[in-house]
SEPAMI-475137 format. One record per atom (N, C-alpha, C, O, CB): atom name; x, y, z. Coordinates in steps of 0.2 Angstrom, whole numbers, always signed. Each point is the difference from the previous one (the first is absolute). Glycine has a CB too. Layout:
<pts>
{atom: CA, c1: X, c2: Y, c3: Z}
...
</pts>
This chain:
<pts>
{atom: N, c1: +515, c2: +531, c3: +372}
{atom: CA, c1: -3, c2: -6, c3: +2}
{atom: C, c1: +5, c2: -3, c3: +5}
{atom: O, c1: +5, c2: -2, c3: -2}
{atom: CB, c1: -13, c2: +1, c3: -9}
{atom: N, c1: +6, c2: +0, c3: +15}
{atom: CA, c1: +3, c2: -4, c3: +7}
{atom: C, c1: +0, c2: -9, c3: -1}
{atom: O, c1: -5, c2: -3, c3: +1}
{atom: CB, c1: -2, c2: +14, c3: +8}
{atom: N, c1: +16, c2: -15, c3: -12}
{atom: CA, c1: -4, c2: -5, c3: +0}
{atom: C, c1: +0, c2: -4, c3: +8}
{atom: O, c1: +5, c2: +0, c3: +3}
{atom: CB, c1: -2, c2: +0, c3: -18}
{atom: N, c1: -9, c2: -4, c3: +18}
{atom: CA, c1: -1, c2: -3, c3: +6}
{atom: C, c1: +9, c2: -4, c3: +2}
{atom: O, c1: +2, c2: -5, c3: -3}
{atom: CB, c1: -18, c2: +3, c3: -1}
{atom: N, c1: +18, c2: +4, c3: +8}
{atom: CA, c1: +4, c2: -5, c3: +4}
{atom: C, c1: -1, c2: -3, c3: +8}
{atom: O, c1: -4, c2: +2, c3: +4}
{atom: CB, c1: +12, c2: +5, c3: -10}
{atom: N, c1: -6, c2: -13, c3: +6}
{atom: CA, c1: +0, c2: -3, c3: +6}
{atom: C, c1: +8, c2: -1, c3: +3}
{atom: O, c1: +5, c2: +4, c3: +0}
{atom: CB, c1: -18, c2: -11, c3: -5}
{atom: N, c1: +14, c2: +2, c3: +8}
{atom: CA, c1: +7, c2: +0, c3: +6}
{atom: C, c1: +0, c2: -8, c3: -1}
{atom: O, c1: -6, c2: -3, c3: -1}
{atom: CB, c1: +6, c2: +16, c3: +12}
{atom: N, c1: +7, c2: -16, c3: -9}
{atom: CA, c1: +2, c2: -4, c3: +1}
{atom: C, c1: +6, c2: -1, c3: +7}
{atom: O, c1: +5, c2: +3, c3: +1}
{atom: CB, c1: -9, c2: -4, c3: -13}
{atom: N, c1: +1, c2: -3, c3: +17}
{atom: CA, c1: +3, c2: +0, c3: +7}
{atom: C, c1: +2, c2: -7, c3: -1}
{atom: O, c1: -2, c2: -5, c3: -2}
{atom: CB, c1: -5, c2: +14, c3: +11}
{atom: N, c1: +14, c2: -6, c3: -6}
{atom: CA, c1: +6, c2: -5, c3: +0}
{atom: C, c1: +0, c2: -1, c3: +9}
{atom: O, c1: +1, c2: +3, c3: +5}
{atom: CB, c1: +8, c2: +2, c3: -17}
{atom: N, c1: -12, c2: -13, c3: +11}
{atom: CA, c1: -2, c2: -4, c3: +6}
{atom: C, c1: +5, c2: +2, c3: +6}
{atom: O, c1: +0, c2: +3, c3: +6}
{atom: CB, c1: -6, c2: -13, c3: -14}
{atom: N, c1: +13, c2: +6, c3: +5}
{atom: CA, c1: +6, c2: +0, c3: +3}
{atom: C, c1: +3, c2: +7, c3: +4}
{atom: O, c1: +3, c2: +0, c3: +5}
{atom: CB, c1: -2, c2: -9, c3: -13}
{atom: N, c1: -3, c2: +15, c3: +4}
{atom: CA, c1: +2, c2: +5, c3: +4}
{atom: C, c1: -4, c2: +4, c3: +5}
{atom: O, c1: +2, c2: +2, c3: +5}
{atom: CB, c1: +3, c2: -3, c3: -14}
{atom: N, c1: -12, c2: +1, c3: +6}
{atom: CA, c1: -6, c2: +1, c3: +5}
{atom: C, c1: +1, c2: -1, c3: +6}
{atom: O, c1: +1, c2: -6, c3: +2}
{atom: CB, c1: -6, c2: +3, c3: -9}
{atom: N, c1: +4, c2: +7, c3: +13}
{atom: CA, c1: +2, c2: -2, c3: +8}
{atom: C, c1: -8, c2: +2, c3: +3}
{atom: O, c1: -2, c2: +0, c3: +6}
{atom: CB, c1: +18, c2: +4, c3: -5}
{atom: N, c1: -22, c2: -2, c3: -7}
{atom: CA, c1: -4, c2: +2, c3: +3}
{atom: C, c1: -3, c2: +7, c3: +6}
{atom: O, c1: -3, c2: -1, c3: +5}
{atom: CB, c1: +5, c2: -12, c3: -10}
{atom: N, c1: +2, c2: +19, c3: +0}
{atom: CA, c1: +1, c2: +6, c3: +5}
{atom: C, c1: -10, c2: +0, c3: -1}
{atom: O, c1: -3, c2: +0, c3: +5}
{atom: CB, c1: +19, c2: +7, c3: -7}
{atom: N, c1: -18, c2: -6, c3: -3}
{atom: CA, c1: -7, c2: +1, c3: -1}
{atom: C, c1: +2, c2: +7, c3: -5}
{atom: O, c1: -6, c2: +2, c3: -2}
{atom: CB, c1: -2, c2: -9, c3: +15}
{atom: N, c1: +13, c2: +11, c3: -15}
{atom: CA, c1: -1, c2: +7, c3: -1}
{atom: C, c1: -4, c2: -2, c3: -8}
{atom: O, c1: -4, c2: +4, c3: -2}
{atom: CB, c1: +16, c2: +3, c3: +10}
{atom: N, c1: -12, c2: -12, c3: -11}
{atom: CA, c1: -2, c2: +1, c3: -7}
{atom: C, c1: -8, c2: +0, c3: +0}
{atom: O, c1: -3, c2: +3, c3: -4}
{atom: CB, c1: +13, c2: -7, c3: +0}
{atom: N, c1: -13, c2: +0, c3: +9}
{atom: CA, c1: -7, c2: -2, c3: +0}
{atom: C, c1: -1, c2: +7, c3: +4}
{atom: O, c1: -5, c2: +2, c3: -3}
{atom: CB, c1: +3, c2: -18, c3: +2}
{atom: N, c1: +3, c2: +20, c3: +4}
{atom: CA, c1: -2, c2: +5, c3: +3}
{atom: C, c1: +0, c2: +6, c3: -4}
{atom: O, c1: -2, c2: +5, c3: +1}
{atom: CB, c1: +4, c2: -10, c3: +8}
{atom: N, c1: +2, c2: +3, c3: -14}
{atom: CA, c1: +1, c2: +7, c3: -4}
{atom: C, c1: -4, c2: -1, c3: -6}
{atom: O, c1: -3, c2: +5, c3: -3}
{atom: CB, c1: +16, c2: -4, c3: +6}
{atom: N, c1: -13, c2: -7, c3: -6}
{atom: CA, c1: -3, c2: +1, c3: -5}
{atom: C, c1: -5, c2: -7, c3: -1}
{atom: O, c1: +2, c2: -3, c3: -4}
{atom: CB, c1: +8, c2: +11, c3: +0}
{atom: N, c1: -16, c2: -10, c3: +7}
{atom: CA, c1: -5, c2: -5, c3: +4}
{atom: C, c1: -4, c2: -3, c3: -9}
{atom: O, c1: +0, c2: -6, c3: -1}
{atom: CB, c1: -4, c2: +15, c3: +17}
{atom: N, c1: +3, c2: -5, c3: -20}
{atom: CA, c1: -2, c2: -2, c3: -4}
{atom: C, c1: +2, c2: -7, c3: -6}
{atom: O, c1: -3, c2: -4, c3: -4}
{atom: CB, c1: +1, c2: +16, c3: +9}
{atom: N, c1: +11, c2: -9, c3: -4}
{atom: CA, c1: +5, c2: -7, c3: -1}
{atom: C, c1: +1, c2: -3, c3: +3}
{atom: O, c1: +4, c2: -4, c3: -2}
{atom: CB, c1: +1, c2: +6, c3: -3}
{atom: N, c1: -6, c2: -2, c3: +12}
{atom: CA, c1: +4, c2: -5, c3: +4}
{atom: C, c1: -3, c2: -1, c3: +5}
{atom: O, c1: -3, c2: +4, c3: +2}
{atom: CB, c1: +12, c2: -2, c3: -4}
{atom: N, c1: -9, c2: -10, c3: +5}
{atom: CA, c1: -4, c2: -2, c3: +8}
{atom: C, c1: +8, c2: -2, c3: +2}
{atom: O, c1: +5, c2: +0, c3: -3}
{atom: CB, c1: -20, c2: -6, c3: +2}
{atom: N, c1: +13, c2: +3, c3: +8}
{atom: CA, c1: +3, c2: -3, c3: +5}
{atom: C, c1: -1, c2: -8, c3: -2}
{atom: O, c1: -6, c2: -2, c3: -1}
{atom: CB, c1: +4, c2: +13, c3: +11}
{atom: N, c1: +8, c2: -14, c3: -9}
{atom: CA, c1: -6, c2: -9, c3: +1}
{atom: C, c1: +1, c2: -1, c3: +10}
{atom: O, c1: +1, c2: +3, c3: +5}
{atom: CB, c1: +5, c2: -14, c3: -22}
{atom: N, c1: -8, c2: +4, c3: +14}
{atom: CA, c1: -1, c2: +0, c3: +11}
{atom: C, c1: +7, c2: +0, c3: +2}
{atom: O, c1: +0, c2: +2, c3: +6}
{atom: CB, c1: -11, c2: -11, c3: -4}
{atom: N, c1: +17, c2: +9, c3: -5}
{atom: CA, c1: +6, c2: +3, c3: +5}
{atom: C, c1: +1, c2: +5, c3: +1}
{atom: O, c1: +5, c2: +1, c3: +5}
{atom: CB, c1: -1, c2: -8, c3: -6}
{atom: N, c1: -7, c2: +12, c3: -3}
{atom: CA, c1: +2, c2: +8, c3: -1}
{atom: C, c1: +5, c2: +0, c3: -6}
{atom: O, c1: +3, c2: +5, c3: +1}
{atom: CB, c1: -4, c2: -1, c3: +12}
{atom: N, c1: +2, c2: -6, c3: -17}
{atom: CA, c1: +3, c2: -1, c3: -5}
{atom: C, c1: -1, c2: +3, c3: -7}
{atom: O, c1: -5, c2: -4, c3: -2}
{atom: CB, c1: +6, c2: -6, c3: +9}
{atom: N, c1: -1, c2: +14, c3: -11}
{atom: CA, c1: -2, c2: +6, c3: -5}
{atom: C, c1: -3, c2: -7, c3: -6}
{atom: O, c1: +3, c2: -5, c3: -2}
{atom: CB, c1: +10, c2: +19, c3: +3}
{atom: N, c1: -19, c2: -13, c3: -3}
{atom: CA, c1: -2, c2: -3, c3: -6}
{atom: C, c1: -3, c2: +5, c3: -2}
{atom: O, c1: -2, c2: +4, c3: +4}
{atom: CB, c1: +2, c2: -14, c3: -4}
{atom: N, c1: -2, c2: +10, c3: -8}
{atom: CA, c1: -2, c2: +2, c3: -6}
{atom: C, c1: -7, c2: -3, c3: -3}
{atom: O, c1: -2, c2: -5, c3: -1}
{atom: CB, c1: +14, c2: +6, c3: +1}
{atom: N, c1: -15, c2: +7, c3: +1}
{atom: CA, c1: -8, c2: -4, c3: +1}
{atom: C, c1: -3, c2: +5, c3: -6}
{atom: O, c1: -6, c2: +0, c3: +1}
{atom: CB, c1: +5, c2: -5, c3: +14}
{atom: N, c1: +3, c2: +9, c3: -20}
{atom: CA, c1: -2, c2: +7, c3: -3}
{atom: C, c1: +5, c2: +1, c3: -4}
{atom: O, c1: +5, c2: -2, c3: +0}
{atom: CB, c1: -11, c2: +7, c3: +9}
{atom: N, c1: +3, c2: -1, c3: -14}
{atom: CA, c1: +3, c2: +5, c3: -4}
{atom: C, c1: +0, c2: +9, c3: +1}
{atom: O, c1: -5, c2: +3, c3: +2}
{atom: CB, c1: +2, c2: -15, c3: -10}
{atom: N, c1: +8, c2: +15, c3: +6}
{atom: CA, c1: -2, c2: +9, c3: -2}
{atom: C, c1: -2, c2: +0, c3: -4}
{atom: O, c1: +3, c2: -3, c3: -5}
{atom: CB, c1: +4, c2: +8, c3: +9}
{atom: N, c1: -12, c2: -1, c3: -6}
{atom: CA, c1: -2, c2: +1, c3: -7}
{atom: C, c1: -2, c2: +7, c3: -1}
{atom: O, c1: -5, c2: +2, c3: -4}
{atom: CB, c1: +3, c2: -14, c3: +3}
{atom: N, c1: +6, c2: +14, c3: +5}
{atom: CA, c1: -1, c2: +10, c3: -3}
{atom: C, c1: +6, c2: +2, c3: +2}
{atom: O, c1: +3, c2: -3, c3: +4}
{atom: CB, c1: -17, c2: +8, c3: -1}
{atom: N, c1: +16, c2: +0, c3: -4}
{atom: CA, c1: +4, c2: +4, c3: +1}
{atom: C, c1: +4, c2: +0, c3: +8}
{atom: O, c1: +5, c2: -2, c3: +2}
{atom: CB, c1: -12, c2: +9, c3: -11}
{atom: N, c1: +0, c2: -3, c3: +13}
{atom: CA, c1: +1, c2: +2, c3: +7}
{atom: C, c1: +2, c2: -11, c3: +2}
{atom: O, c1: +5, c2: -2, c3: +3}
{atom: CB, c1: -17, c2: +18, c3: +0}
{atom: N, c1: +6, c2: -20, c3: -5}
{atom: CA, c1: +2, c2: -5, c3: +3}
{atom: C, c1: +8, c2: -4, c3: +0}
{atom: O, c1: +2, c2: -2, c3: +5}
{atom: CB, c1: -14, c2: +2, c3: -6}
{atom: N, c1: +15, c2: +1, c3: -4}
{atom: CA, c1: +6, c2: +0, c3: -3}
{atom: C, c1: +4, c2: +3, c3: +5}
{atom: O, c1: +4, c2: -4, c3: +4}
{atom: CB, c1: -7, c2: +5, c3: -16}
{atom: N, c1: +4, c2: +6, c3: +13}
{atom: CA, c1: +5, c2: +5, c3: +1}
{atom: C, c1: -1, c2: -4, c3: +9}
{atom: O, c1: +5, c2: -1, c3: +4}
{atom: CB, c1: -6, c2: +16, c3: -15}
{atom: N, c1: -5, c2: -15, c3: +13}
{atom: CA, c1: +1, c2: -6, c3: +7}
{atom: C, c1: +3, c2: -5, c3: +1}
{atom: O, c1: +4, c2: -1, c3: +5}
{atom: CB, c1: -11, c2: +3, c3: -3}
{atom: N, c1: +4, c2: -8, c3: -7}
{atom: CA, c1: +6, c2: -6, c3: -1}
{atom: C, c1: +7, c2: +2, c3: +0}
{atom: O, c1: +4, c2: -1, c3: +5}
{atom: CB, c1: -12, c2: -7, c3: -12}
{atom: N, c1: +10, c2: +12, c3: +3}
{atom: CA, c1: +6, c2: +2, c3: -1}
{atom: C, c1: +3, c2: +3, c3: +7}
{atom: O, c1: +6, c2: +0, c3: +1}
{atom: CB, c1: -8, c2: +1, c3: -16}
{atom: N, c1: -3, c2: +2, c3: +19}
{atom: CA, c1: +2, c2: +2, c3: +7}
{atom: C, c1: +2, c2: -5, c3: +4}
{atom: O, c1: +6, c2: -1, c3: +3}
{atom: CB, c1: -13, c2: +9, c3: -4}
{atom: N, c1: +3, c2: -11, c3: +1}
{atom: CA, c1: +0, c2: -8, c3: +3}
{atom: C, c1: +4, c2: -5, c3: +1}
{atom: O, c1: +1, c2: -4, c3: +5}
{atom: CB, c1: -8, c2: +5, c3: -9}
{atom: N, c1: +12, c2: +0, c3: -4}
{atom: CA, c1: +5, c2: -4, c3: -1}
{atom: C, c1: +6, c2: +5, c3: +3}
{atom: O, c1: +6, c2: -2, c3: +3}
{atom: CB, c1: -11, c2: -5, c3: -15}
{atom: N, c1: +3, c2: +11, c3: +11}
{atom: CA, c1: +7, c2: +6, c3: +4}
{atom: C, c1: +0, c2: -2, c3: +7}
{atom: O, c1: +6, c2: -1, c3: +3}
{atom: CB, c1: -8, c2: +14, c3: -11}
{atom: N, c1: -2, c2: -14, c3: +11}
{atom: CA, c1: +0, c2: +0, c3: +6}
{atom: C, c1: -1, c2: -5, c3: +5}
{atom: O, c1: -3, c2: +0, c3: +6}
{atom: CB, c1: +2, c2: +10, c3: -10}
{atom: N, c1: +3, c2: -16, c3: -1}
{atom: CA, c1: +2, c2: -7, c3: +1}
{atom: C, c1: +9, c2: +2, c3: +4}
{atom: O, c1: +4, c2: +4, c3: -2}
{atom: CB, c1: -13, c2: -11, c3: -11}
{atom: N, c1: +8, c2: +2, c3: +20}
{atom: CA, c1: +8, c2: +1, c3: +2}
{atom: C, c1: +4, c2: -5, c3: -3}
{atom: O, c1: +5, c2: +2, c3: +0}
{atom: CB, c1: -8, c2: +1, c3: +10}
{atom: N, c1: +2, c2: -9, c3: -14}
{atom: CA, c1: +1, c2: -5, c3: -2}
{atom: C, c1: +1, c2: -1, c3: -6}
{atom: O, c1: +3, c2: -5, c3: -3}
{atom: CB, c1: -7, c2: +3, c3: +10}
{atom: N, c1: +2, c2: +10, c3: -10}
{atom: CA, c1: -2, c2: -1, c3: -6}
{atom: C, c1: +0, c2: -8, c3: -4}
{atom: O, c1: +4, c2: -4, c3: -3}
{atom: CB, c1: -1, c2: +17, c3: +4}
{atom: N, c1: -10, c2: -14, c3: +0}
{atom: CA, c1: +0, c2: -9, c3: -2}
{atom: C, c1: -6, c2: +4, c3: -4}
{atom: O, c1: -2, c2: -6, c3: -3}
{atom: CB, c1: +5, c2: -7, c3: +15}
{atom: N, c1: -7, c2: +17, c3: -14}
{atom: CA, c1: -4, c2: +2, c3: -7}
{atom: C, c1: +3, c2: +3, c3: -4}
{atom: O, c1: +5, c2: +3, c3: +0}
{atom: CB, c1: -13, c2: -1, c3: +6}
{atom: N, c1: +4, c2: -4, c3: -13}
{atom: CA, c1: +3, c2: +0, c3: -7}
{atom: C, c1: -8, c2: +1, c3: -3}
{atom: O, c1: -5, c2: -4, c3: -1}
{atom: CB, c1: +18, c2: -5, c3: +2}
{atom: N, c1: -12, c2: +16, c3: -3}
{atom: CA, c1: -6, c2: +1, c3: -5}
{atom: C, c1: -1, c2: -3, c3: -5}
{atom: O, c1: +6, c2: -3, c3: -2}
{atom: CB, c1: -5, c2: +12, c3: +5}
{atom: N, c1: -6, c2: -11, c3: -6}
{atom: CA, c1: +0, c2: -5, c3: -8}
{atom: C, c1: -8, c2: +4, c3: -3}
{atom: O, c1: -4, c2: +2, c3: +3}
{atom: CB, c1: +12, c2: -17, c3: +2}
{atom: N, c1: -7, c2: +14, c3: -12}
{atom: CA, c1: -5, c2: +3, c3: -3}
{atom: C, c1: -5, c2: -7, c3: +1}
{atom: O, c1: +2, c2: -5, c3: -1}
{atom: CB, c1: +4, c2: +15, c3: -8}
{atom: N, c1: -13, c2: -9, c3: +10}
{atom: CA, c1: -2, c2: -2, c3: +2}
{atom: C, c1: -4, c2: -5, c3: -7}
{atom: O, c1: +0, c2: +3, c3: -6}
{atom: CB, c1: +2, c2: +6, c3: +18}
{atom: N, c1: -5, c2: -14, c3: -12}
{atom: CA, c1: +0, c2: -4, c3: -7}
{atom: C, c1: -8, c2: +2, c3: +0}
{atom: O, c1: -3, c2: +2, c3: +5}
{atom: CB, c1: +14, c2: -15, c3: -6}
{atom: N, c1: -12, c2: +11, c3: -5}
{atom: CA, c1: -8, c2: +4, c3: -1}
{atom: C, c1: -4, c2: -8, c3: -1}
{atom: O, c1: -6, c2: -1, c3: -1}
{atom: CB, c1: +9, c2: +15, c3: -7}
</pts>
């Protein structure tokens, strides 16, 4: 059983490349500056192994997976 995680973006580091919301859309939008928010959870496997892509391929790495609260 897959438990659901979501991500935490660290404002300050954030330069707004967009790679997380393109990688993985289901956790994340843009707000109006282009800036990464958090809008979703993963909650299977495949959606997981993408967030966790997502965060990899943060330049900034300003993402931090967190189990997501029920």
């Amino acid at each position: 059983m897959t438990l659901s995680k979501t991500a935490v973006v660290d404002r300050d580091k954030c330069k707004g490349h967009g790679r997380c919301f393109m990688t993985a859309p289901e956790v994340f939008d843009c707000d109006d500056d282009g800036f990464a928010v958090v809008i979703g959870t993963a909650d299977d496997d495949k959606a997981v192994a993408t967030l966790e892509r997502a965060t990899a391929n943060c330049p900034e790495q300003a993402i931090t997976v967190v189990p997501a609260e029920s």
